[in-house]
C-alpha positions as CSV (number, residue, x, y, z in Angstrom):
1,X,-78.1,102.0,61.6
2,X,-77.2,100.8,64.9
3,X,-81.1,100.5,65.8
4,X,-81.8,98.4,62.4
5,X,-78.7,96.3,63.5
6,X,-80.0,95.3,67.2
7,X,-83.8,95.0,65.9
8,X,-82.1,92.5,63.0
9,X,-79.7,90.1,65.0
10,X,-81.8,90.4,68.4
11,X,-84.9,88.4,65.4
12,X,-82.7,85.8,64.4
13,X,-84.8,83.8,65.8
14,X,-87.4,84.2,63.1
15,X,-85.0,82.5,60.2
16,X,-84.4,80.1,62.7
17,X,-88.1,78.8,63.1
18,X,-88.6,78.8,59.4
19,X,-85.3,76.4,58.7
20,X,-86.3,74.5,61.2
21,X,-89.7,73.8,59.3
22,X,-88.0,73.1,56.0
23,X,-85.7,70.5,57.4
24,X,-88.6,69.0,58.0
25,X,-91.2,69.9,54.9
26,X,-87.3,68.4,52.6
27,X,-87.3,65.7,54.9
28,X,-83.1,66.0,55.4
29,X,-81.5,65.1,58.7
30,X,-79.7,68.2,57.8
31,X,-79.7,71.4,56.7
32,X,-76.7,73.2,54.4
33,X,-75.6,75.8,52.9
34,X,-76.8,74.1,49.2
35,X,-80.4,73.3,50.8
36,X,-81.3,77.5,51.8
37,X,-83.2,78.4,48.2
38,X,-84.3,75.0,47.5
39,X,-88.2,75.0,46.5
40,X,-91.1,73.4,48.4
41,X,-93.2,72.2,46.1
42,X,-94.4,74.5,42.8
43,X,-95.0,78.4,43.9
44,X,-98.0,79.3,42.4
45,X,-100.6,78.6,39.2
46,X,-100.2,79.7,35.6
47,X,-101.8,83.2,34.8
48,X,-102.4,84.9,31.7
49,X,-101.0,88.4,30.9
50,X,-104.8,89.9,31.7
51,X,-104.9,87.9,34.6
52,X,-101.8,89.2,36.3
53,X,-102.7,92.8,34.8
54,X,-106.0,92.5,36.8
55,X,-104.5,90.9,39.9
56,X,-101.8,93.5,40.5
57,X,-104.2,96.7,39.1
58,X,-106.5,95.6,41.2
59,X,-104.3,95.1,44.8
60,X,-102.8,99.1,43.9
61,X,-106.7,99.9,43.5
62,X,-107.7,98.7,46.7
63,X,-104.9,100.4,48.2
64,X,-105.7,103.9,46.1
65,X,-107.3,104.8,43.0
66,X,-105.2,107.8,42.4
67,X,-102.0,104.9,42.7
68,X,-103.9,102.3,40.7
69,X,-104.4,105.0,37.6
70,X,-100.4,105.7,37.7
71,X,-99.6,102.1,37.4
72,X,-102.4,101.7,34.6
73,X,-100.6,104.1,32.5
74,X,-97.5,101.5,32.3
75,X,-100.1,99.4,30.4
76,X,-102.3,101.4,28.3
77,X,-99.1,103.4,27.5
78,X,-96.6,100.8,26.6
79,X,-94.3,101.6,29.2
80,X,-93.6,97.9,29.6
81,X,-91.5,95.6,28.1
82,X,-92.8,91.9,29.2
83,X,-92.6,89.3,26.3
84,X,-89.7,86.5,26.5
85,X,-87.7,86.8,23.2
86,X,-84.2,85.0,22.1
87,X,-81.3,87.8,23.5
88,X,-83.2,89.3,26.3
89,X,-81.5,89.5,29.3
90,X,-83.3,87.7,32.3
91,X,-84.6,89.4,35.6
92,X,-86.4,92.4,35.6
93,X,-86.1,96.3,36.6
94,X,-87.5,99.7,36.6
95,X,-85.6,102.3,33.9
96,X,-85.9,105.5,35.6
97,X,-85.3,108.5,33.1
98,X,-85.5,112.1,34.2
99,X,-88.6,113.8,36.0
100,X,-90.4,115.3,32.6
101,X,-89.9,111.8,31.2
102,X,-92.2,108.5,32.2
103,X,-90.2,105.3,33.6
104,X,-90.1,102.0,31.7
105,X,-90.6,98.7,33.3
106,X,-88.7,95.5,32.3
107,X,-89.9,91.9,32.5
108,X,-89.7,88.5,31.6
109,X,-93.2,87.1,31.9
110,X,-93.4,83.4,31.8
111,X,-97.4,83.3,32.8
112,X,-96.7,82.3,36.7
113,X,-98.1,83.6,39.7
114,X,-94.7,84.6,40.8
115,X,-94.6,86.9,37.4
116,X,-97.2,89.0,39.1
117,X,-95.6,89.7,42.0
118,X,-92.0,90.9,40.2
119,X,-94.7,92.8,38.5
120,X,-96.1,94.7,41.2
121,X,-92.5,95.5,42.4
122,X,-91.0,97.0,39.4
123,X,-94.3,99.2,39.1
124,X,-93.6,100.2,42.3
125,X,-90.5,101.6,41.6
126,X,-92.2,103.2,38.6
127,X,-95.3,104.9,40.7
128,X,-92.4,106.3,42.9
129,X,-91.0,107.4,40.2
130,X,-93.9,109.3,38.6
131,X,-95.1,110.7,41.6
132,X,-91.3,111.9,42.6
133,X,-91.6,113.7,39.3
134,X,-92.4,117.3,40.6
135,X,-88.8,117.7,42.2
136,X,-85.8,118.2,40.3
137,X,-83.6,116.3,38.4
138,X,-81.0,115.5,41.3
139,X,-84.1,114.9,44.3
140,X,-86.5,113.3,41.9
141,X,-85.1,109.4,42.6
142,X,-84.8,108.4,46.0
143,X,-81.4,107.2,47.8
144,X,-80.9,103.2,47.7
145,X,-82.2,103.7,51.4
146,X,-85.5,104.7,50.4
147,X,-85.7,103.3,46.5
148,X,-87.1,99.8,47.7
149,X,-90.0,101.2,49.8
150,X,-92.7,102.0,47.3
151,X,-91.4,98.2,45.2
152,X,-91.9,96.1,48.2
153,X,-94.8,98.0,49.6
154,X,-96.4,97.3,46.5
155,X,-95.6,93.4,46.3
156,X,-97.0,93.1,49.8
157,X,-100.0,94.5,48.9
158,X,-100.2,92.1,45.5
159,X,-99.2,89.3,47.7
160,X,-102.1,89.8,50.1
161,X,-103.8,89.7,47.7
162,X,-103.0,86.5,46.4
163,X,-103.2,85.2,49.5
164,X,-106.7,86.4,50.7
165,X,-107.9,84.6,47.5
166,X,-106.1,81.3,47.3
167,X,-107.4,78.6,48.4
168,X,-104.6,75.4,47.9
169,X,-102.7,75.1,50.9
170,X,-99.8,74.3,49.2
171,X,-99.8,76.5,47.0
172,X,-100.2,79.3,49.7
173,X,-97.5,77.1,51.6
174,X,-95.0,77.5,48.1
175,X,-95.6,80.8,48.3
176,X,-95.0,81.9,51.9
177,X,-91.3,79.8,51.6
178,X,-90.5,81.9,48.6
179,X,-91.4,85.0,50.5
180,X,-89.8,84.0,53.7
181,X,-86.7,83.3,51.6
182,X,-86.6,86.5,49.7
183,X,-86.7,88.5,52.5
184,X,-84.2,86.5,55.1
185,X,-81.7,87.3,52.0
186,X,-82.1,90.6,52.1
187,X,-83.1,91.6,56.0
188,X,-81.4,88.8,57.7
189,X,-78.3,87.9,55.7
190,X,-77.4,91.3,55.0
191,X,-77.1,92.4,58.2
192,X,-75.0,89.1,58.8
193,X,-72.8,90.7,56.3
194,X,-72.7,93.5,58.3
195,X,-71.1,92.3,61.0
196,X,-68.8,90.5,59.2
197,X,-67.7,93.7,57.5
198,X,-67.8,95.5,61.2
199,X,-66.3,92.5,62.7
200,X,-63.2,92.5,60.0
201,X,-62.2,96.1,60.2
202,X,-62.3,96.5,63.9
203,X,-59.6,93.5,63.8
204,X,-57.9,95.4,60.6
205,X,-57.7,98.3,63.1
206,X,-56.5,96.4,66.7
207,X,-54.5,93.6,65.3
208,X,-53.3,94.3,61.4
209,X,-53.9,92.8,58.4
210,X,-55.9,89.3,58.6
211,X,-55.0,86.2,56.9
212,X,-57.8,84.7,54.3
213,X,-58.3,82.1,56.8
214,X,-59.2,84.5,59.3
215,X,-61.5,86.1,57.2
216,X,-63.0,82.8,56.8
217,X,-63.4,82.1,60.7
218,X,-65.0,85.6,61.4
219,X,-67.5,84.8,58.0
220,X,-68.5,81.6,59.2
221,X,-69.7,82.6,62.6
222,X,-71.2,85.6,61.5
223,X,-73.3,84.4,58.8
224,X,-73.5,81.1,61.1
225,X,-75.9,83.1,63.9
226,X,-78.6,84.1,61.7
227,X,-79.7,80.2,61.3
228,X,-78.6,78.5,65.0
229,X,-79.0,75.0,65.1
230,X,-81.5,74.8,62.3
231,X,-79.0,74.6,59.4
232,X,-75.4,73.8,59.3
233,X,-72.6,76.0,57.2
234,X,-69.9,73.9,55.8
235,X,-66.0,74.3,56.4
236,X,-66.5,75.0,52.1
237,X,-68.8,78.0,53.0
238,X,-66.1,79.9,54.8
239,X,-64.2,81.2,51.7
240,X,-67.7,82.8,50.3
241,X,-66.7,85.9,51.5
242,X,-64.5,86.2,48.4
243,X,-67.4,86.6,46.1
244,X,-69.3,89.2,47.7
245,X,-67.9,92.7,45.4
246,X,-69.6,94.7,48.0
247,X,-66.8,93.9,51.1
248,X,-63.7,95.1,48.4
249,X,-64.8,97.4,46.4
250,X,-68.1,99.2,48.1
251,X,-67.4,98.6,52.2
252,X,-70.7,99.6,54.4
253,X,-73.0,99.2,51.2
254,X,-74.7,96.1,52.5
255,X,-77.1,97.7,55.3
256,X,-78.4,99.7,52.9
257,X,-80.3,96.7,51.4
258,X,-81.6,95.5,54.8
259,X,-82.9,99.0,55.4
260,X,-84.9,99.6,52.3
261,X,-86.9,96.3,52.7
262,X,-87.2,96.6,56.4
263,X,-87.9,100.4,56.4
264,X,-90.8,99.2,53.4
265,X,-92.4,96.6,55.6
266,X,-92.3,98.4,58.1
267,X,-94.3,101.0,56.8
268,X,-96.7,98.6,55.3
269,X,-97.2,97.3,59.0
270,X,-97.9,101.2,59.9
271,X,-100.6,101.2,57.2
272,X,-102.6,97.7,58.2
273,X,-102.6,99.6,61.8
274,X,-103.9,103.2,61.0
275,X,-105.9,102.0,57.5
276,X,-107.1,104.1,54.7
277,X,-105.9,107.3,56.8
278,X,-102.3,106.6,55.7
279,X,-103.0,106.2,52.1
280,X,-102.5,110.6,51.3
281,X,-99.5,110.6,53.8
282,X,-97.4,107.3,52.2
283,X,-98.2,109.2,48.9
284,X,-96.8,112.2,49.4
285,X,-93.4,110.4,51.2
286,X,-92.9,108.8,47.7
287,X,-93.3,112.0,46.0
288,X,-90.5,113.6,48.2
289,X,-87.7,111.6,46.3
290,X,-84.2,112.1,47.4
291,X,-85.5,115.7,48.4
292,X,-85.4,115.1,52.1
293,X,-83.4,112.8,54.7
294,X,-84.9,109.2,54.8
295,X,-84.9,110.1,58.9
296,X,-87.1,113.5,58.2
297,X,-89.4,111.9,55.6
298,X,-90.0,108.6,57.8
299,X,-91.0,110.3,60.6
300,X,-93.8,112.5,58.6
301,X,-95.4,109.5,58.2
302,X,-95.5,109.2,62.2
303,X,-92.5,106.7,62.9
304,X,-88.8,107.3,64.1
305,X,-86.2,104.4,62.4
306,X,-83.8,105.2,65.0
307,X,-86.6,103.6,67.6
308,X,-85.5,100.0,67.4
309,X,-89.1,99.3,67.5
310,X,-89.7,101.0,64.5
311,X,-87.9,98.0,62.8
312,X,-89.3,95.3,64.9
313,X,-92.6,96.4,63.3
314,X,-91.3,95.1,59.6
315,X,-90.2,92.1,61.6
316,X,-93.3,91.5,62.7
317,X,-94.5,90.9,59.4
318,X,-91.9,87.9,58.6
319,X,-92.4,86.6,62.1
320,X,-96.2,86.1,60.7
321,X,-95.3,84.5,57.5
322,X,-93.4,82.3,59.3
323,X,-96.4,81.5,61.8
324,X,-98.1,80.6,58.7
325,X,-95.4,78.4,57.6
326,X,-95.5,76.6,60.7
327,X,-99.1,76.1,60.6
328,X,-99.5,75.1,56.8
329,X,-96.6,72.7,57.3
């Protein structure tokens, strides 16, 4: 963890750049704590259900056929749930079952670009699951560490994809923020939470118990770090702390969500170095499961995530989108 947490903070500089560039794109003096998630501009183009089918069928295919006919199956099998009906609950997931039985997918598809890609990351979850399938019932799911890997993995490619084929610039610019923004929330902010949680109980353990205000103080310049100069966090923003379940009731579970989408972009960087090579390899990791240490399975495919540059490789990635940002802006 300790190499995740240096490669993280020692990058803030990455969600710096980019908040920077929205301050601008909102046109704001300033930046807060209200203005993070707000949209630039409309994220994408309407898409029918074949459309989106072909779009994400077609970035597994290119990737691997054998990968492409897995996901196919949620479709011509009727393993997903996508239509938008009165009492549905919103969001999507992947319904994992047991290793003899298939996965189910569920969606809310609304006909938008960004359908596609919460698409191709809840099939994701479902090819890991499928191919996970020979081991037993207590390996056959990966640990949260690994269970983001084949979900994101597969969005990048999908979003590639979409990339490589559209043409709007601000469209592609719409895009990229949403991106940017989804990952900062998971890589950079929750390893902000981490040292906050770090921060708190080697206090907890020199000095006592800490007053809500203090929590507040060590909050505030924890999660203050990740975005410098380029957005300001509001005296308001220091009792946020209180709403986060994970600190009370599940301390130390927060790294775990940097590390699954790190560990998966990193490995997506590993495959646009070494190419079609790495397809048979990345294959059989998923089918591994929980059946082996993430640290064992990781370093079959050639890499070692306690190499700090392991993770700066996934961070390479998001300091790219963020080039792309800057240029399109």
């Amino acid at each position: 963890m300790q190499a995740l947490v240096e490669a993280v903070t020692g990058r803030y500089d990455v969600c710096v750049r980019y908040y920077r560039v929205k301050k601008k794109l909102l046109g704001v003096g300033e930046l807060h704590e209200w203005d993070r998630y707000a949209p630039i501009g409309e994220a994408g183009r309407d898409l029918t259900w074949e459309d989106a089918k072909e779009l994400v069928l077609g970035a597994y295919r290119r990737f691997s056929k054998r990968a492409g006919d897995l996901v196919e199956d949620f479709f011509n099998r009727g393993w997903i749930d996508a239509p938008v009906i009165p009492g549905k609950a919103g969001g999507a997931y992947c319904m994992p079952v047991t290793p003899r039985h298939h996965p189910y997918v569920m969606l809310n598809f609304t006909g938008k670009l960004r359908d596609a890609l919460v698409m191709a990351h809840e099939l994701g979850h479902g090819l890991h699951d499928r191919l996970a399938s020979k081991q037993h019932i207590f390996d056959f799911h990966p640990p949260l560490t690994l269970a983001e890997t084949a979900s994101v993995f597969g969005e990048a490619l999908t979003f590639d994809r979409i990339m490589s084929e559209e043409n709007d610039p601000k469209v592609r610019l719409a895009m990229l923020c949403t991106q940017c923004e989804d990952a900062f929330s998971t890589v950079f902010r929750q390893v902000a939470f981490n040292r906050y949680e770090d921060a708190c109980h080697t206090i907890r353990r020199k000095e006592g118990e800490l007053a809500a205000e203090q929590l507040g103080e060590v909050f505030q310049e924890k999660l203050q770090a990740m975005f410098g100069d380029s957005l300001i966090l509001t005296d308001e923003h220091k009792v946020w702390w209180s709403y986060v379940s994970h600190f009370l009731h599940t301390p130390g579970y927060v790294y775990a969500y940097a590390f699954g989408n790190l560990l998966a972009l990193s490995i997506y960087h590993r495959y646009l170095q070494v190419g079609p090579s790495f397809v048979d390899d990345y294959l059989e990791f998923l089918a591994a499961g929980g059946s082996t240490r993430p640290d064992e399975l990781v370093r079959q495919l050639g890499m070692d995530i306690t190499d700090p540059g392991f993770w700066d490789a996934g961070l390479k990635i998001l300091d790219g989108m963020v080039s792309e940002v800057e240029r399109l802006a």
